[in-house]
C-alpha positions in Angstrom: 111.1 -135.5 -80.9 108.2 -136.9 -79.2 107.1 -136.9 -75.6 108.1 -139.7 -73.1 106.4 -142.7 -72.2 105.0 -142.4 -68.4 107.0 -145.4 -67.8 110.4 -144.2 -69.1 110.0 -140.7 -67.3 109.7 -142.5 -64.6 112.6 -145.0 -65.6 114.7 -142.1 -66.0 114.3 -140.5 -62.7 115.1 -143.4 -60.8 118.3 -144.1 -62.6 119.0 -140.2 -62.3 118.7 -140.3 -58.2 120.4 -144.0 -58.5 123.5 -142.2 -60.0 123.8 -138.6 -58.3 123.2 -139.7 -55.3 124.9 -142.8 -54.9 122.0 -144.6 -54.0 123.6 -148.3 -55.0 123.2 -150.1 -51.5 119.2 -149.8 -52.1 118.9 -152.9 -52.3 115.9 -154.0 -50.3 112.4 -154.4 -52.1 111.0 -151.7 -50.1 113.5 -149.5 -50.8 113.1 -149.4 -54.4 109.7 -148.9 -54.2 110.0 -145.9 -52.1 112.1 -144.9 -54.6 109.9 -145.4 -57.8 106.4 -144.3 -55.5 109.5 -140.7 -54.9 109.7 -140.7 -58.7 106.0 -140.9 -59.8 105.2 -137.9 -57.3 108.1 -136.0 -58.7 106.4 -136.4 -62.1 102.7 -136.1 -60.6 104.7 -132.3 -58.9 105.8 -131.6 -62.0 102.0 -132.1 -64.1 100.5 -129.7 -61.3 102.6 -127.3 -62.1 102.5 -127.7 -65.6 98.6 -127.3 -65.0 98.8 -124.1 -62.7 101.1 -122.5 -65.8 98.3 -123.7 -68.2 95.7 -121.8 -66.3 95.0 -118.3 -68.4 92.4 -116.5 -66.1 93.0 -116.9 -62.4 89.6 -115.4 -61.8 87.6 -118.1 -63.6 89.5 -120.8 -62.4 89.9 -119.7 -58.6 88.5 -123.3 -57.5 91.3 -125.6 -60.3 93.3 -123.2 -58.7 92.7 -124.1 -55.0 92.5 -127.1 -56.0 95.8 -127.5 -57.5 97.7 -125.9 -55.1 96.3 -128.5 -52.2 97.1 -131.6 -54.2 100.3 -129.9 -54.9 101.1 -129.4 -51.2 99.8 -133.0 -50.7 102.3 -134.9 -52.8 105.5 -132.1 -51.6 104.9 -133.4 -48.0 104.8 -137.3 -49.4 107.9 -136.6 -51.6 109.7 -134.6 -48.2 108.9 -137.8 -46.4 110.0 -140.3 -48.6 113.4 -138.5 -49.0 114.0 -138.0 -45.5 112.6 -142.1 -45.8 115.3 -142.7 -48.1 118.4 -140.7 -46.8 118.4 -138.5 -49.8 117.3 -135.3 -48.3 119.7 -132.7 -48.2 120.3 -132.0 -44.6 119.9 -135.5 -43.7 122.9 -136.4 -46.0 124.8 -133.3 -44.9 124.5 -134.8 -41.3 125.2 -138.3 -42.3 127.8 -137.5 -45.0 131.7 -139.8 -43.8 133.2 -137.7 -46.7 136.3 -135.5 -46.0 136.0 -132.3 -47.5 138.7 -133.1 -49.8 136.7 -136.8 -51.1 133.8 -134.0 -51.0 136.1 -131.4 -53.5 137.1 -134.6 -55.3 133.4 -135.2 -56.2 132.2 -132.0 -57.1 135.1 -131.9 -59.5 134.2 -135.6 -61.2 130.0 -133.9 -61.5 131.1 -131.1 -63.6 134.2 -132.7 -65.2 130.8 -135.4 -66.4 128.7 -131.8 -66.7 131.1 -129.9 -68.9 131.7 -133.0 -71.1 128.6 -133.6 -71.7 127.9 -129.8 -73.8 131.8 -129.6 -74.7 132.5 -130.5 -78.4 135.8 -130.8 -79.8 135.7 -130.2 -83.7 139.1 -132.2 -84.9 140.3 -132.7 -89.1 140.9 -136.6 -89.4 143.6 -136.2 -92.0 145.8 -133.8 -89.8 147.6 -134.2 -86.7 149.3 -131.9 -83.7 152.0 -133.7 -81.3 152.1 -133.0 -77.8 154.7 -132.1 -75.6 155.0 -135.5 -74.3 155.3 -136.7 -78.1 152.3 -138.2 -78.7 149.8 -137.3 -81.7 146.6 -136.4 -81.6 143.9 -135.1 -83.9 144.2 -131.0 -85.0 141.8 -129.6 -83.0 140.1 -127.3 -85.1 137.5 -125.5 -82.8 136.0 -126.5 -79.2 131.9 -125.1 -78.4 130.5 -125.3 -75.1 126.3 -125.8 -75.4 124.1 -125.0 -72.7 120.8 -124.9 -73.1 119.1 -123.8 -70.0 115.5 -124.5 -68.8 112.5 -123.0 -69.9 112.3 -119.5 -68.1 116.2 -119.0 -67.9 118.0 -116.7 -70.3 119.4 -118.6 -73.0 116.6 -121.0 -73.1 114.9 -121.8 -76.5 111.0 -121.9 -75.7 107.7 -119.9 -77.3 104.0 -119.8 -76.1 102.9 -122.4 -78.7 105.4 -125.3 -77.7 107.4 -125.9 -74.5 111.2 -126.4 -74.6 112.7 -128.7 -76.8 116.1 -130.2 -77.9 118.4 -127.3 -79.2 119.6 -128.8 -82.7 123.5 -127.5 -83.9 125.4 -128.2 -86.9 128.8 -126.0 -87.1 131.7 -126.9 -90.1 134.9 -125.4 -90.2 137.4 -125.6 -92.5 140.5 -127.0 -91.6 143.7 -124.4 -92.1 146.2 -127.4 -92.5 144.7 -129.5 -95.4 141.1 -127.5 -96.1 139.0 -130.4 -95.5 135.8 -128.9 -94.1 134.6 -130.9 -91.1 131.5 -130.6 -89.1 129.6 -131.9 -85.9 126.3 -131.7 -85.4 123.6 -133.4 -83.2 120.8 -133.4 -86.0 119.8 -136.3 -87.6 121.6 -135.4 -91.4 124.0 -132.7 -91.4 123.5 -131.4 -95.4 126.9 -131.4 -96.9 
């Protein structure tokens, strides 16, 4: 798995605040290039840190460190302003927000109905089927796994000093107690049989 290029980091932040926050009536030029100049300095934010963590002697390196810190401070107050530019900034679409609470409960629901479904697998045999109470049939379900990986730093997360965190590969097989087929899921590129 190999690093992103600059311009699909930054491709995928802007669709990223384009779908969580709704941000579908930007539709004026200037307002997508807010956006995208938002992006880059959430990715410039995210190299200072990156550089600050790579820094082993603070002593040494008092003046990258100064350094750093100002230039990070710099682009925080141009990302603060371009969110409070945009609308996206928390308060500001607290304030703002025309959403009952219950269109508000509604949508928290749909984001982690979209989160959960997106680490939630469902292992199923393909020869055997269960019927439901309403009479329909659907695949056995053999076994259901929930994956979270978190980020680097938080317990659970799969990281060492030599590379930074990565994709967490699974394969899982189970065999079926109706017919014994074994059947697996996995998100690696062969799953050995």
């Amino acid at each position: 798995m190999g690093r992103k290029k600059k311009g699909q980091a930054l491709q995928d932040k802007i669709d990223t605040y384009l779908q969580e926050y709704e941000l579908d009536e930007l539709n004026q030029a200037n307002d997508m290039a807010a956006l995208a100049q938002m992006c880059q300095l959430e990715i410039n934010m995210e190299q200072i840190n990156d550089a600050l963590a790579s820094i082993k002697d603070p002593v040494t390196d008092s003046k990258k460190i100064k350094d750093l810190m100002s230039s990070l401070r710099d682009v925080t107050q141009s990302w603060t302003a371009l969110q409070a530019e945009l609308g996206i900034a928390r308060k500001k679409r607290q304030v703002e927000s025309d959403e009952s609470p219950l269109q508000y409960v509604d949508r928290l629901k749909s984001q982690a109905k979209k989160f959960l479904e997106s680490r939630f697998k469902t292992l199923e045999c393909p020869n055997c089927f269960s019927v439901n109470q309403d009479g329909t049939e659907n695949h056995l379900i053999i076994g259901k796994y929930y994956f979270y990986i978190g980020t680097a730093g938080e317990p659970g997360s799969i990281e060492s000093k030599a590379s930074t965190i990565r994709e967490y590969k699974y394969t899982v097989r189970h065999e079926c107690w109706k017919c014994g087929k074994v059947v697996g899921i996995s998100n690696e590129s062969v799953m050995a049989e």
